[in-house]
C-alpha positions as CSV (number, residue, x, y, z in Angstrom):
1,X,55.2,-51.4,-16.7
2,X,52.1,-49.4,-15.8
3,X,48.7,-50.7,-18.2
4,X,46.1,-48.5,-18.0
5,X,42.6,-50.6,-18.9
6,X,40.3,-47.9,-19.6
7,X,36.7,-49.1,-20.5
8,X,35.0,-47.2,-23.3
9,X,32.5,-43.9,-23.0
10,X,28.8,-45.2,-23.1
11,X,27.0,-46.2,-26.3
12,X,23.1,-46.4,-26.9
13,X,23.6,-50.1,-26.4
14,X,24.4,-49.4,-22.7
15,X,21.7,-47.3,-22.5
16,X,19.3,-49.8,-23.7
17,X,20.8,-53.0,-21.4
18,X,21.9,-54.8,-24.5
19,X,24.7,-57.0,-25.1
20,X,26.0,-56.0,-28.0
21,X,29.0,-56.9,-29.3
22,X,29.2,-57.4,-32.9
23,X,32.1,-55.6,-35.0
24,X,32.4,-52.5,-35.5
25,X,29.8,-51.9,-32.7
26,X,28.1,-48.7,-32.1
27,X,29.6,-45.1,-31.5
28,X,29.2,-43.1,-28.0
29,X,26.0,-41.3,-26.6
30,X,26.4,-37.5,-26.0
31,X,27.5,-38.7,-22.2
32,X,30.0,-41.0,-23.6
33,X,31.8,-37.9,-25.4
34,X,31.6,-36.2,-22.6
35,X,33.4,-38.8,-20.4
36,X,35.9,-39.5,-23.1
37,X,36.6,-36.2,-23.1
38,X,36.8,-36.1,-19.3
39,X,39.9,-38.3,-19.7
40,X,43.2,-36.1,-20.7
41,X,42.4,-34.1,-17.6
42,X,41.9,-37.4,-15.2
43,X,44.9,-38.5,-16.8
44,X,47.0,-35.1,-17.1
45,X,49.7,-37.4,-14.0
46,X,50.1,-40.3,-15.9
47,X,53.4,-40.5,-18.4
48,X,51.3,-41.9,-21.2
49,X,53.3,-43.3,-23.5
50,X,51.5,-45.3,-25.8
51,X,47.7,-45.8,-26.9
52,X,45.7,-48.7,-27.8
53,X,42.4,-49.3,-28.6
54,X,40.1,-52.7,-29.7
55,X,38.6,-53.2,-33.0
56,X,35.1,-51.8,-32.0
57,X,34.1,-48.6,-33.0
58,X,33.0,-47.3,-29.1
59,X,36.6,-47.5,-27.8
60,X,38.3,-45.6,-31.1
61,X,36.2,-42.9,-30.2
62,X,36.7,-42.9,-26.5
63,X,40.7,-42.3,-27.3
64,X,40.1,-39.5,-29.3
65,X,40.3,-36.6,-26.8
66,X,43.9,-38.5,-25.3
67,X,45.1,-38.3,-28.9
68,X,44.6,-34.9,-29.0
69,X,46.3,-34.4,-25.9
70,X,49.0,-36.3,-26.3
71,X,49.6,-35.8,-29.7
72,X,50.0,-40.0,-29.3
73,X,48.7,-42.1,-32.8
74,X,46.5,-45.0,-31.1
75,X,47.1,-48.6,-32.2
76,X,44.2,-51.0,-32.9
77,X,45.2,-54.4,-31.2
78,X,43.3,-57.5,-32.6
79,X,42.5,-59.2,-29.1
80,X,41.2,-56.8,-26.3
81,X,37.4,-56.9,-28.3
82,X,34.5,-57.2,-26.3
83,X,33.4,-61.0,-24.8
84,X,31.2,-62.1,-28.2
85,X,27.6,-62.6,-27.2
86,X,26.9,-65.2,-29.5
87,X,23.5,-66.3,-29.7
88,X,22.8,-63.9,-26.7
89,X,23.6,-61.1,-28.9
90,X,21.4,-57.6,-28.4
91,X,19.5,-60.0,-25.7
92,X,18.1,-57.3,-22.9
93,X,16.3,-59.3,-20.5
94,X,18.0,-60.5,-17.1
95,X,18.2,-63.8,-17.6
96,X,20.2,-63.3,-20.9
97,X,22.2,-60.8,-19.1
98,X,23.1,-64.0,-16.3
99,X,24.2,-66.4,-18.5
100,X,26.8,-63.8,-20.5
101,X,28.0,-62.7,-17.0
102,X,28.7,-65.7,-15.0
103,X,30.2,-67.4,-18.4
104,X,32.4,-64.2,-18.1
105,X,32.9,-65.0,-14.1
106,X,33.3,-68.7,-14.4
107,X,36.4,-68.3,-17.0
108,X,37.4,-65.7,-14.3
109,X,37.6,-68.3,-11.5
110,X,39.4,-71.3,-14.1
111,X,36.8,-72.7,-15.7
112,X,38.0,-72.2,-19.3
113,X,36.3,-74.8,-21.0
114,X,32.6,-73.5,-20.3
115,X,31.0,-71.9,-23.7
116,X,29.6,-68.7,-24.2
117,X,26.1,-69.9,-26.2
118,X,26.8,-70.1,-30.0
119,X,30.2,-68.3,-29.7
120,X,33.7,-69.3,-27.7
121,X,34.6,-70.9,-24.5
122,X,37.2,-69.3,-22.2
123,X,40.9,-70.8,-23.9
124,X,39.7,-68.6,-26.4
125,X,39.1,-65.0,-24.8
126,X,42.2,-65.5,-22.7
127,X,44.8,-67.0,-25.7
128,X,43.8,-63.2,-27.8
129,X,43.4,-61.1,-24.6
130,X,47.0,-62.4,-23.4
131,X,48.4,-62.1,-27.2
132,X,47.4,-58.2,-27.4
133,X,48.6,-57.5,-23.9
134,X,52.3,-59.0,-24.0
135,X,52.5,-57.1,-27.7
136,X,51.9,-53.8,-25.6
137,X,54.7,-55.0,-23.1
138,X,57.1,-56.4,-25.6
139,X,57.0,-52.8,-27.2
140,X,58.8,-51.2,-23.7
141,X,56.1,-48.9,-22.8
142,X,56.3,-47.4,-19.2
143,X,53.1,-46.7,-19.2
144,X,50.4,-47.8,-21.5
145,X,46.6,-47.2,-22.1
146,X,44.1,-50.0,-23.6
147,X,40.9,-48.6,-24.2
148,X,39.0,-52.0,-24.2
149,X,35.2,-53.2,-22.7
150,X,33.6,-54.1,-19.6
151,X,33.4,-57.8,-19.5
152,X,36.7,-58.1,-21.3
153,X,38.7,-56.1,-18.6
154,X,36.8,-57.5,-15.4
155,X,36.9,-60.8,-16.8
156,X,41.2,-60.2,-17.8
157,X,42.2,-58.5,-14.5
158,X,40.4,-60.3,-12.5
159,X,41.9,-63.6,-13.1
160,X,45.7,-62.5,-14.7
161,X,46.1,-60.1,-11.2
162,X,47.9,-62.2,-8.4
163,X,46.3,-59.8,-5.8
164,X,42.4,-60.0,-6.8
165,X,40.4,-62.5,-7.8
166,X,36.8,-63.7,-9.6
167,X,35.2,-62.4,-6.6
168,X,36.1,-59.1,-6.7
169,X,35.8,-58.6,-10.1
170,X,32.1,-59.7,-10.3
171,X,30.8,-57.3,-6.8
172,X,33.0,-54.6,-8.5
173,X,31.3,-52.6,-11.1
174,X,33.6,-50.9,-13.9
175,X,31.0,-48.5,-15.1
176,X,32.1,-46.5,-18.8
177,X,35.5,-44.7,-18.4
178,X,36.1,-46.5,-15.2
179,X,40.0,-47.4,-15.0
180,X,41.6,-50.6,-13.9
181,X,45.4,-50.0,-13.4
182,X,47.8,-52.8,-13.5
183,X,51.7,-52.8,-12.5
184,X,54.1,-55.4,-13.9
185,X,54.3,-57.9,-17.0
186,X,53.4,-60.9,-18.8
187,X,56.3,-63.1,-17.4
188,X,55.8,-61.7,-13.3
189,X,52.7,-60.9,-13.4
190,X,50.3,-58.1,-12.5
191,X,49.3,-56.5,-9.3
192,X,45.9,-54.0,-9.2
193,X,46.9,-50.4,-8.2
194,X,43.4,-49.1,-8.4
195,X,40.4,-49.9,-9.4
196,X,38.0,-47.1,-10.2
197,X,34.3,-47.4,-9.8
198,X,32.8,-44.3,-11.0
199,X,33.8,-42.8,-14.7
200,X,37.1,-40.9,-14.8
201,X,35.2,-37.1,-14.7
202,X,33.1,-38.1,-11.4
203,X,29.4,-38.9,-10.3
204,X,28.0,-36.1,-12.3
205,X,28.9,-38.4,-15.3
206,X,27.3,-41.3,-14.4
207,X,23.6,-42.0,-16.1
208,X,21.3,-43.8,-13.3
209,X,18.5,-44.7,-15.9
210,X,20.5,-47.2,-17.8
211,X,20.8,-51.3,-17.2
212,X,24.1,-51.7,-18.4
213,X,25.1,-55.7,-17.8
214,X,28.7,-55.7,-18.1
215,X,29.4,-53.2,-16.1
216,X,27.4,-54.0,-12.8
217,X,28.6,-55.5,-9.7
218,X,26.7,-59.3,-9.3
């Protein structure tokens, strides 16, 4: 199958250089509805035939404009949420921004045990990640969006695809509506087809001014 991990429009959190993570999360800046709605055109090739999203509020509304034109009803999986924060929740500084990201890059490269301060180490983010995505395969999509988050995808693909690895998901930036396209299945495995570094409706919707951790290269 074709997965489609599309990470959500930007929020004011993004803007800001938080990490914020929290359910149900904030909505989408005036940019992040535009590049949500940016995506049925970007799209318009694909044979979408399923949509997912993650718990959080930012990604429901990202969908929107695909719903519309696909007439698809999106389905809110359990396990694709953002990487919780924990006690480095709405930090801003760089050194809080650090320690999130190379927790996120250290379970990328194996090191599963390491904890995310006051929240979960990386067994955890893997065993509901891999539960949401083999629930999209088992369901015998073709081809499949998951509207999900920065850290969550970079951290996912970047480990679970046989032809990557923590390297290149940490100097590869996955800025808001940036697309990382996977081919295969659970029980095979995954190979990347593309990995896009600019949102979905180009350059012109990209916002220089903001410090947005989890989707910066390292």
């Amino acid at each position: 199958m074709k997965l489609l991990l599309i990470r959500h429009g930007q929020t004011p959190g993004n803007v800001a250089g938080q990490l914020d993570t929290a359910f149900p999360g904030p909505g989408l800046t005036a940019l992040g509805e535009r590049q949500a709605a940016a995506l049925p055109e970007a799209l318009a090739d694909e044979a979408i035939d399923a949509l997912y999203t993650s718990t959080l509020l930012r990604t429901q509304r990202t969908v929107l404009p695909l719903v519309k034109a696909t007439g698809l009803q999106p389905t809110t999986l359990d396990g694709v949420h953002e990487i919780e924060a924990g006690s480095l929740e709405k930090k801003t500084d760089h050194e809080s921004h650090m320690r999130y990201m190379s927790t996120v890059f250290a379970w990328t490269d194996g090191d599963l045990d390491v904890r995310m301060p006051g929240a979960f180490a990386g067994h955890d983010f893997f065993a509901r990640f891999d539960a949401s995505v083999e629930e999209v395969a088992a369901a015998g999509h073709q081809t499949a969006v998951i509207v999900s988050h920065g850290a969550a995808i970079r951290c996912w693909a970047g480990r679970r695809a046989s032809d990557i690895d923590a390297v290149f998901a940490r100097t590869h930036q996955l800025p808001n509506t940036g697309i990382v396209a996977l081919e295969g299945d659970p029980a095979s495995g995954w190979r990347v087809l593309h990995w896009d570094q600019i949102p979905v409706g180009g350059m012109a919707l990209t916002d220089q001014t903001s410090e947005d951790p989890t989707g910066e290269a390292l």
